[in-house]
C-alpha positions in Angstrom: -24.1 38.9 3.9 -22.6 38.1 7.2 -22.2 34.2 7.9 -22.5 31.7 4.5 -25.6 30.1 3.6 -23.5 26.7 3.8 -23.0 27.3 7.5 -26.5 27.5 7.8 -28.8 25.0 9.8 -25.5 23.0 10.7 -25.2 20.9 14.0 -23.1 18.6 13.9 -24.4 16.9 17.1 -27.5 15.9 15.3 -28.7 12.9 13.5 -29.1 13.0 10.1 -32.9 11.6 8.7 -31.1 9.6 6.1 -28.4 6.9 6.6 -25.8 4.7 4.9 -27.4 1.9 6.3 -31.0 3.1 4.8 -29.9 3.6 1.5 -27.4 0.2 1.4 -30.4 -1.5 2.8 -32.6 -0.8 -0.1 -29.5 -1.2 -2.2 -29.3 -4.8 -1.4 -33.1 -5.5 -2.3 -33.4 -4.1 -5.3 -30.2 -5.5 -6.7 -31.2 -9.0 -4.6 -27.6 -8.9 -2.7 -26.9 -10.7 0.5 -25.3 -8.3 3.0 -21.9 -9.1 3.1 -18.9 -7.3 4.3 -16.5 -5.5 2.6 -12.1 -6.1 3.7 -11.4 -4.5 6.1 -9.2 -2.7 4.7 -10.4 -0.6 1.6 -8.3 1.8 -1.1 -9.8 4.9 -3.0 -8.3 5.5 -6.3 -9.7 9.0 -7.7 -8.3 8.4 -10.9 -8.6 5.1 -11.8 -5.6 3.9 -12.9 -4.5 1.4 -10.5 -8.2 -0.4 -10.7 -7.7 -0.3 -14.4 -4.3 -1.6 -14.5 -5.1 -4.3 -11.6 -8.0 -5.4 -14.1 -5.8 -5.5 -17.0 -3.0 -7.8 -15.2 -5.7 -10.3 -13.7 -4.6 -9.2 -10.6 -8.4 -8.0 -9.6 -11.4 -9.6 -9.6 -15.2 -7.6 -8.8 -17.0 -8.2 -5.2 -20.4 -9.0 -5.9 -21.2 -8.1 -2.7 -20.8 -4.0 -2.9 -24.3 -3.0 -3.1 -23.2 1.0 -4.0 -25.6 2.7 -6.6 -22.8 4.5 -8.2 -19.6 2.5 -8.1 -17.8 -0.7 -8.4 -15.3 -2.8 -6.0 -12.7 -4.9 -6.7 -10.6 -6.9 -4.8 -6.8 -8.0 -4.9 -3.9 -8.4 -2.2 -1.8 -6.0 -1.2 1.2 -6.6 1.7 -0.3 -10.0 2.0 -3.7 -9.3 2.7 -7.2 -9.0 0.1 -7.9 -5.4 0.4 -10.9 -3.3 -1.9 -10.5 -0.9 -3.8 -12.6 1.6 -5.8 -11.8 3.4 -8.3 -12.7 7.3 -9.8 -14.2 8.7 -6.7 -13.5 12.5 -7.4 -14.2 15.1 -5.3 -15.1 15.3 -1.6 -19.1 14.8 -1.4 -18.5 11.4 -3.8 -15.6 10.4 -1.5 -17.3 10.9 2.0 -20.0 9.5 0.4 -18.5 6.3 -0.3 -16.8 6.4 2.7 -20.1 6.1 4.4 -21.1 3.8 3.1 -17.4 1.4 3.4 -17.5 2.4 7.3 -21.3 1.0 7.4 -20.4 -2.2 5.5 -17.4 -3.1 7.9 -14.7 -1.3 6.7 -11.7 -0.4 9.3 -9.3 1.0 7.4 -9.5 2.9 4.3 -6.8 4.5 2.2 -6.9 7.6 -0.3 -4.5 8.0 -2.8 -5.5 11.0 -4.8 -3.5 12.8 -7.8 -2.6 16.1 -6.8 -0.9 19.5 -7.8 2.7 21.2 -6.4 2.0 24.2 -4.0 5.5 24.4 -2.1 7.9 22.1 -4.3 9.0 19.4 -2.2 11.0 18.4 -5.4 10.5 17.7 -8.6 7.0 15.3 -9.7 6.3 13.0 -9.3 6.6 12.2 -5.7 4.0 11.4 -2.5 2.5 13.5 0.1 1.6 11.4 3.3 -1.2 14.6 4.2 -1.2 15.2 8.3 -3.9 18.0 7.6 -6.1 19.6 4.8 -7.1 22.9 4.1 -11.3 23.1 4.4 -11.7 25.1 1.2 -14.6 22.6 0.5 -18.0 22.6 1.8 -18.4 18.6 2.5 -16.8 19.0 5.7 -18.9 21.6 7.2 -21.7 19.4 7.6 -19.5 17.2 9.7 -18.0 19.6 12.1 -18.1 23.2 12.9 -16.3 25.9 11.1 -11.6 25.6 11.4 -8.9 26.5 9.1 -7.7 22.7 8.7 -8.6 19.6 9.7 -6.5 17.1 11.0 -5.2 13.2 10.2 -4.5 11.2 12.9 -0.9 11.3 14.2 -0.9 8.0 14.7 -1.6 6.6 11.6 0.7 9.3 9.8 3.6 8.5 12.0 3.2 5.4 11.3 2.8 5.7 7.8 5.9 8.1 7.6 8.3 5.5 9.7 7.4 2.9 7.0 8.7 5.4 4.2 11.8 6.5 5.8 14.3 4.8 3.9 12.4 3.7 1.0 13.4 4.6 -2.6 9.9 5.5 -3.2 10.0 9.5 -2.5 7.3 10.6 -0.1 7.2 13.7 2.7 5.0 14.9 5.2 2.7 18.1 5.0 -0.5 19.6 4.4 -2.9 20.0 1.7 -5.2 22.3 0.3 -8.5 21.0 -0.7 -10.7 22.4 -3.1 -13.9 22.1 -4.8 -13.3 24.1 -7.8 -10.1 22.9 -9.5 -10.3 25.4 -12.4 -10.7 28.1 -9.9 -7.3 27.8 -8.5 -6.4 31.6 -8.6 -2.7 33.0 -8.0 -4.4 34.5 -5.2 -5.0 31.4 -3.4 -2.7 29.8 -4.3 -0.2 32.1 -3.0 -2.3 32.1 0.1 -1.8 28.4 0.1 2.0 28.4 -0.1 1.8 30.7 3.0 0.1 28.3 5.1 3.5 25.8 4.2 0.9 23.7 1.9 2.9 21.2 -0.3 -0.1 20.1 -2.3 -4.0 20.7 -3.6 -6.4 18.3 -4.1 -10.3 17.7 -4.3 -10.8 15.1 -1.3 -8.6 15.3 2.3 -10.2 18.1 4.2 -13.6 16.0 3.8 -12.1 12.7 4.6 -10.4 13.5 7.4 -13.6 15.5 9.1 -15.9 12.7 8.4 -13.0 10.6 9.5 -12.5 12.5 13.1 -16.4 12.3 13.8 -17.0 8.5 13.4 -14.1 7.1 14.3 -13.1 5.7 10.9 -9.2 5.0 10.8 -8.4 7.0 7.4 -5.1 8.6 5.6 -4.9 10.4 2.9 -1.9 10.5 0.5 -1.3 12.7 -2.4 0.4 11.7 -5.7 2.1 15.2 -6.6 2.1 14.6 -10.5 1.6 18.2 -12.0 2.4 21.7 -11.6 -1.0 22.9 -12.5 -0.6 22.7 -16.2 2.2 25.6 -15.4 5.2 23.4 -17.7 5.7 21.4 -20.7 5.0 17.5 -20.3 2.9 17.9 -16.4 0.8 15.3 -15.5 3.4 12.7 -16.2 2.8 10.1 -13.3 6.0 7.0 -13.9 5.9 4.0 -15.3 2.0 2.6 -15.9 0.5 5.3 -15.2 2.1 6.0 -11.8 0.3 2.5 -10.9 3.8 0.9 -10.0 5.0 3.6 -7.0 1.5 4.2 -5.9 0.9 0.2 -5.3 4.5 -0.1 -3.9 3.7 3.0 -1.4 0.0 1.5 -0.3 1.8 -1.7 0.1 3.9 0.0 2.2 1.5 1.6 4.2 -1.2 -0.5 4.6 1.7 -3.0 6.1 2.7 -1.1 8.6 -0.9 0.2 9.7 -2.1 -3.1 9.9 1.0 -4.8 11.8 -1.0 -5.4 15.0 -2.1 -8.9 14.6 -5.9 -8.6 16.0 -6.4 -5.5 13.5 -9.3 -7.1 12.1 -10.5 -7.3 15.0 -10.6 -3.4 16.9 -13.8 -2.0 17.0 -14.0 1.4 15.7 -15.3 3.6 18.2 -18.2 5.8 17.7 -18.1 9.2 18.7 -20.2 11.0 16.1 -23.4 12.1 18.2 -26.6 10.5 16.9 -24.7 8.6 14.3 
């Protein structure tokens, strides 16, 4: 067949016909929303638990303002600061999508803390993955940037994020990830391929993220909550104590800290460097 349909057509120089701003535009009308903006620092939560757990404790209340056709916001603070979060945005076309739509409502700094699987044991689950770079075995990311094996966090922010872990109880590493589309598709084949590559960990979202991330100019991490071994041993999928809620708020808090220690955060502009964005 040669080169992929997906590959197809792609430039990622060129504008796309429709925007975030288009479709939070129309958004706002039809559910009669003033446009407000969202903290500045926002939290994806794939699975859900932490927004259902915040909910449950009192601890987060719903902005009224996020005018998103196919997901909800809440607020609470974290390290001292009101962030947003959002919860069950699975998969890398959802997540990008959302994150569009954050980055056009005035979001600088958004978080991802995903649920992930054990490719290179980095010890036993659960533990964190602070994820420098992600295998593109996704197709999101291809309309964001041309064709490469990985694509890459910022150094900055994962040094950063890595310094405030060193020393903390809470057990997080460094490393890649392999990102997939097809979760029930993970063959010994690839995965075997995977643990060649030195990846630690396979999620659904990072390789996405991190493109869309690198081409507008969004400041973005992704970390991976290494909680299973595919299914592969008795009793997987056991996160800790509420649901894993507990560590995962103590490592954002952590995080999000130490990324946002400059005191005129809020105020950095995020640069544009996606052409025709």
């Amino acid at each position: 067949m040669g080169t992929p349909p997906i590959l197809d057509h792609k430039d990622a120089s060129s504008s796309s016909v429709f925007t975030p701003s288009a479709l939070l535009r129309e958004a706002r009308r039809q559910k009669n929303l003033a446009t407000v903006q969202v903290p500045p620092v926002c939290l994806l939560d794939p699975d859900g638990d932490m927004v259902r757990i915040l909910r449950a404790s009192g601890r987060a209340r719903p902005f009224a303002g996020w005018p998103c056709y196919h997901t909800e916001m809440d607020t609470f603070l974290l390290a001292g600061r009101e962030v947003g979060i959002i919860g069950r945005v699975v998969g890398a076309p959802f997540a990008v999508l959302i994150a569009e739509e954050l980055r056009a409502s005035g979001c600088k700094l958004l978080v991802s803390l995903t649920s992930a699987g054990q490719i290179v044991p980095a010890g036993r689950p659960p533990y964190f993955v602070i994820i420098d770079r992600a295998l593109r075995d996704e197709g999101t990311s291809y309309h964001y940037a041309p064709p490469s094996e990985f694509a890459e966090a910022d150094p900055q922010l994962v040094g950063v994020a890595a310094g405030a872990m060193s020393g903390k109880k809470l057990r997080a590493v460094v490393g890649a990830s392999w990102t997939t589309d097809a979760p029930f598709r993970e063959t010994a084949e690839a995965i075997e391929a995977a643990r060649g590559k030195g990846v630690l960990a396979v999620e659904m979202e990072a390789a996405a993220l991190y493109t869309f991330a690198r081409t507008t100019g969004l400041r973005l991490l992704c970390v991976a909550h290494v909680t299973n071994t595919m299914g592969q041993t008795d009793e997987d999928f056991e996160k800790g104590e509420a649901d894993g809620t507990t560590e995962a708020l103590a490592v954002l808090a952590t995080i999000v800290e130490a990324l946002t220690a400059h005191k005129d955060y809020d105020k950095i502009e995020v640069k544009e460097v996606r052409h025709g964005g």
